[in-house]
N, C-alpha and C positions, 0 to 999 in steps of 0.2 A: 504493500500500500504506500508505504513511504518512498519507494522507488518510484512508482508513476504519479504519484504528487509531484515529487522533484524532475520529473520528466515533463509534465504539465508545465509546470514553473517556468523550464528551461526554455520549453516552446513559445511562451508569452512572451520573457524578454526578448527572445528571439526575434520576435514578430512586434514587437516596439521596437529593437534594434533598427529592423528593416525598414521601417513606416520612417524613424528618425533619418537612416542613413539613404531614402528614398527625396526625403523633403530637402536634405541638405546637397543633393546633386544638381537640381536643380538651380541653370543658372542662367543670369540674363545677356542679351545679347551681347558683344563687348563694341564697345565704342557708340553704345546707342544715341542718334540723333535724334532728338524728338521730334523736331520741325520736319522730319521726313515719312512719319510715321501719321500726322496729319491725315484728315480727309478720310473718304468715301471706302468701307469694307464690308464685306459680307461674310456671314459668319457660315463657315461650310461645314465645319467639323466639330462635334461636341463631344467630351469624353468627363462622364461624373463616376466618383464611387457612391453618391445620392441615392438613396433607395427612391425619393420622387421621384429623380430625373430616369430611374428604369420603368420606373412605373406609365411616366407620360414620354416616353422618348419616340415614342413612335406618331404623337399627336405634334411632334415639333417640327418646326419650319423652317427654311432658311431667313436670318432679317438682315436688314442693312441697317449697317452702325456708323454714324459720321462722329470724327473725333476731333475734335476742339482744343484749344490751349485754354488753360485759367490762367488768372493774374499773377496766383502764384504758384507758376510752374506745373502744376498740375495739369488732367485732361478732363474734361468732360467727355464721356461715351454714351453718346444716346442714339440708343437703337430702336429701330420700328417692324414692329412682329405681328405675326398673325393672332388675333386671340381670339376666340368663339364666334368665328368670321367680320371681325374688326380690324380694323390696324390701329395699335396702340403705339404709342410711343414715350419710353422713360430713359433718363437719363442719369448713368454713373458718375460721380466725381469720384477722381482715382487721385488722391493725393501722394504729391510727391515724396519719397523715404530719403532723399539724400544721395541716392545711386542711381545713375542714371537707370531709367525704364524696370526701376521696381516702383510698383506705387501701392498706398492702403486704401481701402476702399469700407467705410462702414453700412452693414447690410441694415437699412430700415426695418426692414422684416425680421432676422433674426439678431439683431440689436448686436450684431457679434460686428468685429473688424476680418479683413480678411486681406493677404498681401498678394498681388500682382503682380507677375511679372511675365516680363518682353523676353521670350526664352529664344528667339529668334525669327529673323524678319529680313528680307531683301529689301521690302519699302514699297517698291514696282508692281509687285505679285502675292506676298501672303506674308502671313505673319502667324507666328506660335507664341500661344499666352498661356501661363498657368497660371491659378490659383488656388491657392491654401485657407483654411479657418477653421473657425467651430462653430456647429449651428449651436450646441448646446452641451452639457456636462458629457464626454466620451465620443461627442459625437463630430471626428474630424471630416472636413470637407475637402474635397479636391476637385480640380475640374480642367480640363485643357481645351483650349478653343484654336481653330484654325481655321484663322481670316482669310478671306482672295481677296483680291480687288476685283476680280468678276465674281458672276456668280457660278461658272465653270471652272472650277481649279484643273489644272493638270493631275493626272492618276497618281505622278510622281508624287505630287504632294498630297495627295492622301497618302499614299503609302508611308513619306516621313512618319506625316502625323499619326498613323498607328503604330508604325517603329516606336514612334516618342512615347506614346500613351501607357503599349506594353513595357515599355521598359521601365517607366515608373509607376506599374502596379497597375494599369488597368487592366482589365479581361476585355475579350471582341463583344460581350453583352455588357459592355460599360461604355463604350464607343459608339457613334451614330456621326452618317454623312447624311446632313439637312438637304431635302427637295426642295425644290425652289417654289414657292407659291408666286402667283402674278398679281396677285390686290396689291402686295405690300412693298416690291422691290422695284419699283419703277426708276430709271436710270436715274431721273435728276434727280440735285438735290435742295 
């Protein structure tokens, strides 16, 4: 009994080892410019360990996100998505951390903070975000987005972005590539 207690045990830190030495691999683009990251994306690829986002992933859509500068240094992301056949549109303030293209973002809804970051990006073509937090006591979040600038990414890059996702712990049922709806993504902006 005492033997698979301490075997239990071993497997937890194991597995907070992992989840720590998962979170700390992640890192942001280098030499990030913000002013080039600017402007018009579409959000093609979604990857959560959320038990909602598996639950609703298949009612999700592609939206267009236009990104903004704040005053201070920060971005605004405000995105326009489909909702119970509306287009809705709300807007993230991602404040800046001090390092280029990590920023924190407080969730209104889960009154929790959550950090951001630009894990990689051309500027021209897509960009890879993750984020980190907690909705509530044990309960960590993760999530990876990859942005196009159209709304037909190259396969290549989906395939990164699944490269990316498995390699820090998502499963292929944690992953979704968003269809594009036509209410909501209309070119201009």
């Amino acid at each position: 009994m005492a033997t698979l207690r301490m075997l239990w045990m071993e497997l937890v830190l194991l597995g907070v080892l992992g989840v720590l030495q998962t979170q700390a691999q992640v890192s942001v683009q280098p030499d990030f410019q913000q002013d080039k990251f600017l402007g018009r994306w579409f959000s093609a690829g979604l990857a959560s360990n959320s038990s909602w986002f598996r639950e609703k992933k298949s009612m999700l859509s592609m939206c267009k996100s236009v990104v903004t500068p704040t005053a201070d240094g920060g971005l605004n992301l405000t995105s326009t998505f489909l909702r119970k056949n509306q287009c809705e549109t709300r807007t993230m303030l991602l404040q800046p951390t001090g390092n280029p293209g990590s920023y924190s973002y407080l969730s209104p809804h889960w009154g929790s903070t959550h950090a951001v970051s630009v894990v990689e990006t051309n500027y021209k073509e897509y960009a890879l975000l993750f984020s980190q937090g907690t909705k509530g006591p044990g309960q960590d979040f993760h999530m990876a987005t990859l942005y196009s600038r159209t709304q037909t990414p190259r396969a290549e890059l989906k395939e990164k972005f699944a490269d990316f996702c498995k390699a820090h712990g998502f499963t292929e049922n944690d992953i979704v590539f968003l269809p594009q709806n036509d209410k909501c993504l209309k070119e201009q902006d």
